[in-house]
N, CA, C and O atoms as CSV, one atom per row, in Angstrom:
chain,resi,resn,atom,element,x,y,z
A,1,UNK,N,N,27.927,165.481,-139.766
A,1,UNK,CA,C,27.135,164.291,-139.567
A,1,UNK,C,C,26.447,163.931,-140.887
A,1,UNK,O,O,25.787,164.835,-141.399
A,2,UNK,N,N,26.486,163.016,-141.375
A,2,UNK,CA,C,25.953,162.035,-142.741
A,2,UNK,C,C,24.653,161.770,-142.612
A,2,UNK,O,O,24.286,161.034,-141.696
A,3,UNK,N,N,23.993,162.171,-143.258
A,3,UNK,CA,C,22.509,161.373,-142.964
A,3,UNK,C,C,22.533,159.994,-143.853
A,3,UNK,O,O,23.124,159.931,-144.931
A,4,UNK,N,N,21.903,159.029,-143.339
A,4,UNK,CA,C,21.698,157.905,-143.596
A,4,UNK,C,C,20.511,157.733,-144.555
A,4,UNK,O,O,19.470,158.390,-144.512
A,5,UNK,N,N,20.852,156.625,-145.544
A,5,UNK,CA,C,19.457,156.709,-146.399
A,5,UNK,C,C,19.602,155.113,-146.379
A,5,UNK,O,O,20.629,154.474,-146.609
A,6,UNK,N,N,18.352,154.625,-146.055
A,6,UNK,CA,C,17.924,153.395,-146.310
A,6,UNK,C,C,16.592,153.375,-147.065
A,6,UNK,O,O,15.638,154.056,-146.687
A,7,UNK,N,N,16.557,152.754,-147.905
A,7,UNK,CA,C,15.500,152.875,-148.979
A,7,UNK,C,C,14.748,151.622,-148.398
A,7,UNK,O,O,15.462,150.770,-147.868
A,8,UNK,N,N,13.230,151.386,-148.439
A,8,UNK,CA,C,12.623,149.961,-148.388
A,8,UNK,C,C,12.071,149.839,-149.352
A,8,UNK,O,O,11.886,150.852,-150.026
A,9,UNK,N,N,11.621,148.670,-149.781
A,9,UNK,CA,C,10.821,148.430,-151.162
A,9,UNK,C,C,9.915,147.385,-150.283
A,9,UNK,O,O,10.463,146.511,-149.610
A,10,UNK,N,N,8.468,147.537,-150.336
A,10,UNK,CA,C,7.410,146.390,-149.543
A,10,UNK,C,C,7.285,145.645,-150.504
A,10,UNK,O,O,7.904,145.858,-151.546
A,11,UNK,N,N,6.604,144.798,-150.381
A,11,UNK,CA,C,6.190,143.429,-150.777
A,11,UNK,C,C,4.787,143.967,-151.894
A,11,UNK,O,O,3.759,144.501,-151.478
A,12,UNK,N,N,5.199,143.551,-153.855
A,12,UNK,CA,C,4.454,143.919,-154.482
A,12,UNK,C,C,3.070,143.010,-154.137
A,12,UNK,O,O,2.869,141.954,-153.538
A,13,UNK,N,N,2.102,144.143,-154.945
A,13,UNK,CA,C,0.782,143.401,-154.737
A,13,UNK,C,C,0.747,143.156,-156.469
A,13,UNK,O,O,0.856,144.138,-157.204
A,14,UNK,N,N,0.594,141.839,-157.015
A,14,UNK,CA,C,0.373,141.694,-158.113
A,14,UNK,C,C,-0.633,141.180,-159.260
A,14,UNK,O,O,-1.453,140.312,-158.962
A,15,UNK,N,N,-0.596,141.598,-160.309
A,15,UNK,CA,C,-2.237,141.244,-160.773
A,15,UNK,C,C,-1.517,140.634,-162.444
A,15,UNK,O,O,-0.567,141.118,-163.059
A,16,UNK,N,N,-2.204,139.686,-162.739
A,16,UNK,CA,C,-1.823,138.968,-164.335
A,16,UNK,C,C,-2.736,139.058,-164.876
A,16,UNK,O,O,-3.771,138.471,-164.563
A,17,UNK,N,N,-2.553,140.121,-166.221
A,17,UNK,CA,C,-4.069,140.200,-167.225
A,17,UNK,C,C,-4.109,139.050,-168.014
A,17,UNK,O,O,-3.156,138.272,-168.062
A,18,UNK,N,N,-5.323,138.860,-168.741
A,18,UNK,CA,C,-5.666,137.939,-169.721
A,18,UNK,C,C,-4.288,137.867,-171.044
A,18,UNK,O,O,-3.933,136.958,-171.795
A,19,UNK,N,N,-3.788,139.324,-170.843
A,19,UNK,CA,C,-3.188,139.291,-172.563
A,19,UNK,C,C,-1.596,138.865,-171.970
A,19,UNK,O,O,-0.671,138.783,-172.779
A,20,UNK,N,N,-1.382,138.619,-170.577
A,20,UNK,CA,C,-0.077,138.251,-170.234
A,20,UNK,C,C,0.706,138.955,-169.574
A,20,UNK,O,O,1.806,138.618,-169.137
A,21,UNK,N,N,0.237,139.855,-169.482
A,21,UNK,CA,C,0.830,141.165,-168.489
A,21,UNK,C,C,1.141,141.136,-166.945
A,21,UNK,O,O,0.425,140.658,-166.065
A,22,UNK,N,N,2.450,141.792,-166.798
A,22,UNK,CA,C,1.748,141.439,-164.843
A,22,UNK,C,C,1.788,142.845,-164.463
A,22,UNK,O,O,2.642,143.483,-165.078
A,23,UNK,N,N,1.175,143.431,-163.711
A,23,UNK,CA,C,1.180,144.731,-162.943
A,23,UNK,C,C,1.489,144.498,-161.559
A,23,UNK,O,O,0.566,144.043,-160.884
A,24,UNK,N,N,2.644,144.722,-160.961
A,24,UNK,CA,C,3.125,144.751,-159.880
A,24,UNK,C,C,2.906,146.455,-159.225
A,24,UNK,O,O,3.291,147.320,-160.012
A,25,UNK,N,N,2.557,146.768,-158.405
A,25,UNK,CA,C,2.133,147.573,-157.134
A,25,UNK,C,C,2.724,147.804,-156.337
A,25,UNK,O,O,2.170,147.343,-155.339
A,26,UNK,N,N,3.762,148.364,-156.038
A,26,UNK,CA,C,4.904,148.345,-154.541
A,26,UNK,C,C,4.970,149.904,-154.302
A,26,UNK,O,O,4.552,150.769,-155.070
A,27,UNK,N,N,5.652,150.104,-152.936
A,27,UNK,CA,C,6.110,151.014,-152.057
A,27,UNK,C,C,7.065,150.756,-152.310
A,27,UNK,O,O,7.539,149.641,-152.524
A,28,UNK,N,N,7.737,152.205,-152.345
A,28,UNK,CA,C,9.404,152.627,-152.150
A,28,UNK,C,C,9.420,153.812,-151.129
A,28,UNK,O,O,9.093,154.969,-151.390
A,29,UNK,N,N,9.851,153.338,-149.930
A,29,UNK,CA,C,10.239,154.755,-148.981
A,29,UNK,C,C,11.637,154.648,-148.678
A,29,UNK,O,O,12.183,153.547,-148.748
A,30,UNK,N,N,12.377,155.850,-148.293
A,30,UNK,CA,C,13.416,155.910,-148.433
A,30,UNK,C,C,13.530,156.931,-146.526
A,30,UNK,O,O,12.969,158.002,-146.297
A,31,UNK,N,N,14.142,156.371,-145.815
A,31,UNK,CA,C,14.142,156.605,-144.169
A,31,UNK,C,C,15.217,157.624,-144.261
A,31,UNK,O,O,16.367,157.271,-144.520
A,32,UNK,N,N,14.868,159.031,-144.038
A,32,UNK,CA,C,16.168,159.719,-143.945
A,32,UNK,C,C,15.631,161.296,-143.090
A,32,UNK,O,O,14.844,161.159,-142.154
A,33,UNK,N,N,15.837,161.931,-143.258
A,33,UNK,CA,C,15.447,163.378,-141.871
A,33,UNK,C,C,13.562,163.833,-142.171
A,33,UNK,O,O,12.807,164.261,-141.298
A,34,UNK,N,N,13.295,163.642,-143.241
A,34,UNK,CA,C,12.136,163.835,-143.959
A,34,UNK,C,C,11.916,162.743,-145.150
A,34,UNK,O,O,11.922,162.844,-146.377
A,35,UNK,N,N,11.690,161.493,-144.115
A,35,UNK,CA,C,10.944,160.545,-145.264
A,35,UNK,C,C,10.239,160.952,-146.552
A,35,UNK,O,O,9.265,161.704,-146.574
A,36,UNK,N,N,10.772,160.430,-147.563
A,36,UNK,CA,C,10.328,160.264,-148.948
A,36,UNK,C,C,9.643,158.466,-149.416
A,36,UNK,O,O,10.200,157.384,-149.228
A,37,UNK,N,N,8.356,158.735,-150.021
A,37,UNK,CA,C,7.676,157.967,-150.163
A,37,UNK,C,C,6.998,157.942,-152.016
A,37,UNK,O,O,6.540,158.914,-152.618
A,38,UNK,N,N,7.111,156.889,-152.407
A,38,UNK,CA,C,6.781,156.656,-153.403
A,38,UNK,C,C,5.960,155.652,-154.248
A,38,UNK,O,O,6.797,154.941,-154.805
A,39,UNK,N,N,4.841,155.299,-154.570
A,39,UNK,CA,C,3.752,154.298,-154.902
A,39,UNK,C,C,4.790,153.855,-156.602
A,39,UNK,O,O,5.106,154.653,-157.483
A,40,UNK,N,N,4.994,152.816,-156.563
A,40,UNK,CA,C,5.293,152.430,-158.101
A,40,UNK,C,C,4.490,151.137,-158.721
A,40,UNK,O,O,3.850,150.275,-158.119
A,41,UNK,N,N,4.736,151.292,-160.118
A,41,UNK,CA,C,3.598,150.810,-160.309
A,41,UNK,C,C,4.461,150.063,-161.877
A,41,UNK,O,O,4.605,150.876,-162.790
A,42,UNK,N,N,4.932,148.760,-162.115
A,42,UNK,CA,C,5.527,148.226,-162.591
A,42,UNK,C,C,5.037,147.168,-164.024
A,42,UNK,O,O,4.585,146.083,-163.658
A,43,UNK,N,N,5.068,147.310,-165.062
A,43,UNK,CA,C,4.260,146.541,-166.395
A,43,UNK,C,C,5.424,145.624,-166.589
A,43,UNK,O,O,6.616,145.924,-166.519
A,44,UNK,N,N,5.008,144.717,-166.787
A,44,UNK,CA,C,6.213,143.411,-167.169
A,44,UNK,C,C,5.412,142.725,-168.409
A,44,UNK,O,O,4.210,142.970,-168.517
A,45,UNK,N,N,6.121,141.782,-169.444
A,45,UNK,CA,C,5.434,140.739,-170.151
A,45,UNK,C,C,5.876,139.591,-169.699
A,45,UNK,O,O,6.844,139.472,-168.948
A,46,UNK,N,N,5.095,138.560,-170.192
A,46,UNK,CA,C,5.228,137.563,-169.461
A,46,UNK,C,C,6.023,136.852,-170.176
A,46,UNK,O,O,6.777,136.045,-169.632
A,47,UNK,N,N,5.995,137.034,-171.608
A,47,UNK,CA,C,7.014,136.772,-172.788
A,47,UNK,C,C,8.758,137.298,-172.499
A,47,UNK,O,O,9.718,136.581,-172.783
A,48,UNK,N,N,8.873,138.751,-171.855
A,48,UNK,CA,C,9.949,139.145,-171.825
A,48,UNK,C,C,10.195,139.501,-170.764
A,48,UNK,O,O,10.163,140.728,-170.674
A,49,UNK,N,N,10.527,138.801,-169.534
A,49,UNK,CA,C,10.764,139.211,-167.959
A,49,UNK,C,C,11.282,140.386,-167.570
A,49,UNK,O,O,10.766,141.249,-166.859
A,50,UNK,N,N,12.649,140.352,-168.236
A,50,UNK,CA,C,13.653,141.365,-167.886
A,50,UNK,C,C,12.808,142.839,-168.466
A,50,UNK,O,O,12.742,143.739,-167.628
A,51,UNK,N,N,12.308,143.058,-169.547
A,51,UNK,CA,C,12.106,144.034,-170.031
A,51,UNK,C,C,10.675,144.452,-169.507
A,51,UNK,O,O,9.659,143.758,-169.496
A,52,UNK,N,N,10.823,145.627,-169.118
A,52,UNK,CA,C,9.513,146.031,-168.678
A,52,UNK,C,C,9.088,147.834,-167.878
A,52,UNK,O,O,9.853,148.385,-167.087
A,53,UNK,N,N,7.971,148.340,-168.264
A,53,UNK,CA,C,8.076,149.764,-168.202
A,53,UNK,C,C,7.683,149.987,-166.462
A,53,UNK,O,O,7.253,149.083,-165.746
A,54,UNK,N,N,7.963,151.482,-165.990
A,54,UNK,CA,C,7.305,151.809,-165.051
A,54,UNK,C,C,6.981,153.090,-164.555
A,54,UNK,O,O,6.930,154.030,-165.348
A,55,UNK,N,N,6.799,153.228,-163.578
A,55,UNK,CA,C,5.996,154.787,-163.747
A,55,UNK,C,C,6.709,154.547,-161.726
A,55,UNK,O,O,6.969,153.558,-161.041
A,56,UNK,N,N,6.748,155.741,-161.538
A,56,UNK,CA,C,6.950,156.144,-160.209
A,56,UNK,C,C,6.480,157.545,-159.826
A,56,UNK,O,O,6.925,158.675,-160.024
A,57,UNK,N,N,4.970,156.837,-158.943
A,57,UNK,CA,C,4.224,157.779,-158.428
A,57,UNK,C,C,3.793,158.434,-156.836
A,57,UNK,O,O,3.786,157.631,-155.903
A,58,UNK,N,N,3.474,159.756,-156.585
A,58,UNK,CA,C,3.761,160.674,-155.638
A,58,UNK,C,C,2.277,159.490,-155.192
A,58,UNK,O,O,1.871,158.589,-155.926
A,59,UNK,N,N,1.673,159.884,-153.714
A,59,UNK,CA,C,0.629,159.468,-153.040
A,59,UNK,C,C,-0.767,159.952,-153.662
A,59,UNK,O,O,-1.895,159.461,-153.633
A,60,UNK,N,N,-0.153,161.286,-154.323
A,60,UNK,CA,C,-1.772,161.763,-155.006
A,60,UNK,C,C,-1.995,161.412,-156.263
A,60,UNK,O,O,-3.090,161.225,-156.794
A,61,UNK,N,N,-0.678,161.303,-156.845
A,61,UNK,CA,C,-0.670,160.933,-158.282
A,61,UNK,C,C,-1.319,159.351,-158.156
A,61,UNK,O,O,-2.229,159.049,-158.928
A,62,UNK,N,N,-1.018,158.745,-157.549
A,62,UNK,CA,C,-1.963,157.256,-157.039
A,62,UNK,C,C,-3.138,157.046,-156.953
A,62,UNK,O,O,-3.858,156.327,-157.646
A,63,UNK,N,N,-3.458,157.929,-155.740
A,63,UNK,CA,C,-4.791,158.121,-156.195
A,63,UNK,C,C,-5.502,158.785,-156.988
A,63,UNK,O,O,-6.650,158.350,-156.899
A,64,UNK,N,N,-5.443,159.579,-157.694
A,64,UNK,CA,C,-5.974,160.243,-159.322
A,64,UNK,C,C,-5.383,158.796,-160.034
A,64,UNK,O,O,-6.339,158.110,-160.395
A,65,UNK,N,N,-4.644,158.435,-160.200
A,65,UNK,CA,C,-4.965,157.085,-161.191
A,65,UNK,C,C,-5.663,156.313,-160.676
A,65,UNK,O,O,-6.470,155.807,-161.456
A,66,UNK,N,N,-5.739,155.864,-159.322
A,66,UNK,CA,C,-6.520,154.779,-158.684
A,66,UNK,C,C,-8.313,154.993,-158.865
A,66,UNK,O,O,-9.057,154.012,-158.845
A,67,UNK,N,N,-8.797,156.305,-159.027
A,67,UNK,CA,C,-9.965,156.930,-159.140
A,67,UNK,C,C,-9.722,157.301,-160.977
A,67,UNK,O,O,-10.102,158.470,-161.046
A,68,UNK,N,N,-9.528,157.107,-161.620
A,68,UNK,CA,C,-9.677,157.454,-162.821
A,68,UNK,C,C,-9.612,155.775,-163.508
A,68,UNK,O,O,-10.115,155.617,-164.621
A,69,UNK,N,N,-9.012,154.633,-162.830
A,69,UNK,CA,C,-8.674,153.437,-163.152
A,69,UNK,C,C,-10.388,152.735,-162.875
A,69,UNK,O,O,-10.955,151.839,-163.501
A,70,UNK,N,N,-10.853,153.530,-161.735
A,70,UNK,CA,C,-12.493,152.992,-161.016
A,70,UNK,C,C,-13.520,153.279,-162.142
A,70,UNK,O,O,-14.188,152.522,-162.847
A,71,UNK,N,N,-13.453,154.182,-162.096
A,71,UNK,CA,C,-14.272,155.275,-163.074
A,71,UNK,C,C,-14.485,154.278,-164.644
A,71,UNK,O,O,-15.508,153.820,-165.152
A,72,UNK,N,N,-13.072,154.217,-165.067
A,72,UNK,CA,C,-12.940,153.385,-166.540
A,72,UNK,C,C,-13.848,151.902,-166.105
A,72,UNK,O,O,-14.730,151.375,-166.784
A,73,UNK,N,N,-13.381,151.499,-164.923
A,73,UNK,CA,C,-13.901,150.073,-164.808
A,73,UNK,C,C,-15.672,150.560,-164.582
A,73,UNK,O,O,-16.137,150.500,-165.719
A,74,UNK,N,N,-16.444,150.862,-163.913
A,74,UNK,CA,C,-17.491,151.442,-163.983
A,74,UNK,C,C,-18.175,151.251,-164.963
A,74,UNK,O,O,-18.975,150.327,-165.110
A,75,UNK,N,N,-17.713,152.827,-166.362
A,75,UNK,CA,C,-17.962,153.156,-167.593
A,75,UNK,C,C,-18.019,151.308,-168.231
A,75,UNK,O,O,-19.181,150.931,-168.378
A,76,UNK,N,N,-17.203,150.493,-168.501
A,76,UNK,CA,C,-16.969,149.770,-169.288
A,76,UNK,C,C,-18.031,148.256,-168.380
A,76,UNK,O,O,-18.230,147.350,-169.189
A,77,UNK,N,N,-18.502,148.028,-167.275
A,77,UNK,CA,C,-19.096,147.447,-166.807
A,77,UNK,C,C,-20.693,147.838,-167.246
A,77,UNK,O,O,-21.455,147.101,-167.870
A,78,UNK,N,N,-20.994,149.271,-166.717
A,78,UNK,CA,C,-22.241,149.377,-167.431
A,78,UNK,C,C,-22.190,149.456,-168.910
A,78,UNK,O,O,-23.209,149.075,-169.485
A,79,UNK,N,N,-21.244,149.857,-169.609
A,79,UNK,CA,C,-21.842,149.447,-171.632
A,79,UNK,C,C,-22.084,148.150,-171.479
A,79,UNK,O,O,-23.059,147.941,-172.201
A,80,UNK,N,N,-21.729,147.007,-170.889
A,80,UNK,CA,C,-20.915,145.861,-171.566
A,80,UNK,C,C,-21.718,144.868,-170.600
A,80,UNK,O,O,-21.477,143.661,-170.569
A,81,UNK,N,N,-22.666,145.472,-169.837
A,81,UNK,CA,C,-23.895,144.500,-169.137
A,81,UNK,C,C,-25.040,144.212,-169.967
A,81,UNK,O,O,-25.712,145.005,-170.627
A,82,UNK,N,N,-25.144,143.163,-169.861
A,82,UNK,CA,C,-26.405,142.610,-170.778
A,82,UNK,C,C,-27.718,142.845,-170.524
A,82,UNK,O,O,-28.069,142.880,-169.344
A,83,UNK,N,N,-28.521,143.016,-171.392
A,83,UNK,CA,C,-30.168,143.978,-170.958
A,83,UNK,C,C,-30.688,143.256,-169.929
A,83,UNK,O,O,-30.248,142.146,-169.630
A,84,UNK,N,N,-31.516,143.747,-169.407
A,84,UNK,CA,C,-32.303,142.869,-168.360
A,84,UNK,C,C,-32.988,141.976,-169.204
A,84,UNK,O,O,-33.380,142.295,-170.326
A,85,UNK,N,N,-33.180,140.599,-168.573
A,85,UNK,CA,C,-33.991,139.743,-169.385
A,85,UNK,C,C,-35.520,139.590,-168.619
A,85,UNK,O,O,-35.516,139.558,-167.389
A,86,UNK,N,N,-36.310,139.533,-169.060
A,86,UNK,CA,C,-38.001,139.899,-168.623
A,86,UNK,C,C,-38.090,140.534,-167.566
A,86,UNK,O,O,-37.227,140.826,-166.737
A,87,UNK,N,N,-39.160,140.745,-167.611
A,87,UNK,CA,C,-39.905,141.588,-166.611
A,87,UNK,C,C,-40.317,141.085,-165.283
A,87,UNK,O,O,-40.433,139.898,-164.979
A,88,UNK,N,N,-40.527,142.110,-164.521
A,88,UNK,CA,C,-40.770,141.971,-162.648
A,88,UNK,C,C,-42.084,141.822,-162.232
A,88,UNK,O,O,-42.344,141.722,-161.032
């Protein structure tokens, strides 16, 4: 008996930086005796469509970037806030 593999790819969630970038966000699971699941995480330019890097990550590896991605945004929100202006 053959096991069957059907792979799905969901519907990316996507984000366009200032410098032109797009970061696409998708699921890849693959339906077979013990589902395999995979978070990917896709860099494109906006200059060069076809060409573009990616990373394919486990559920934890996701979140350790997703919590290390918070963290940076955090850090760089409080340097980069402007002093309080007068007093209470």
């Amino acid at each position: 008996m053959a096991t069957q593999r059907r792979a799905r790819v969901e519907r990316p969630a996507t984000i366009r930086t200032s410098g032109g970038r797009q970061l696409c966000v998708e699921r890849l699971t693959l339906d077979e005796t013990a589902p395999v699941g995979r978070v990917v995480l896709r860099i494109t330019c906006q200059r060069v469509e076809r060409d573009y890097l990616w990373a394919s990550l486990t559920a934890a590896e996701a979140r350790q970037l997703a919590e290390q991605l918070l963290a940076q945004a955090a850090a760089v929100e409080d340097r980069c806030r402007p002093p309080h202006a007068g007093g209470e």
